[in-house]
N, C-alpha and C positions, 0 to 999 in steps of 0.2 A: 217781926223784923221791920225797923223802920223802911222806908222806901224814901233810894237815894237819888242822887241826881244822875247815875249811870242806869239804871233803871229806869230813869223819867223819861230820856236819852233814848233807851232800847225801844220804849214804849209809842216816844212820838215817831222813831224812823218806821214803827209798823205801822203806824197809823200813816204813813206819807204810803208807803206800802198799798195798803188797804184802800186808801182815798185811788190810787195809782190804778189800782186793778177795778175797784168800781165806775169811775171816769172811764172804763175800755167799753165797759158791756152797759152803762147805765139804760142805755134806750131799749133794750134789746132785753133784759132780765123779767123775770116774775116775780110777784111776790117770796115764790119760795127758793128762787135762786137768791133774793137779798136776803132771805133767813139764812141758805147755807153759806154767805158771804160773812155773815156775822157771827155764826159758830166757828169759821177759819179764823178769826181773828180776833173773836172777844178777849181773849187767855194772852194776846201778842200785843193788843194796841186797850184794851180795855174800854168798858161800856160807855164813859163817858167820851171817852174821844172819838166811838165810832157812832155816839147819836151825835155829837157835836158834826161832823161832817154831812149825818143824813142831815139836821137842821139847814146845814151854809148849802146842800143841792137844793134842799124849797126856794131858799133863798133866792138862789141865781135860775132861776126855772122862768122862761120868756113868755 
């Protein structure tokens, strides 16, 4: 099944989602609470958009 633009749609508002709830706890997590952060939401926002967000936090990191 092709993947449509109501889908692409579903995918980025979980990944706003996802970015939303990691920005809460980022300071404060463990390594294995960012793995269980990413089994919540692989299936919702999909793997490249949630390495795309761990990438832009190195990024902005002081």
């Amino acid at each position: 099944m092709p993947f449509d633009e109501a889908q692409a749609r579903q995918f980025d508002e979980a990944a706003e989602k996802a970015l939303t709830e990691l920005h809460e706890h980022f300071e404060s997590w463990s390594a294995r609470d960012l793995t269980d952060w990413w089994a919540r939401w692989y299936l919702k926002a999909g793997h490249k958009r949630l390495g795309r967000i761990l990438v832009a936090q190195s990024k902005h990191r002081d």
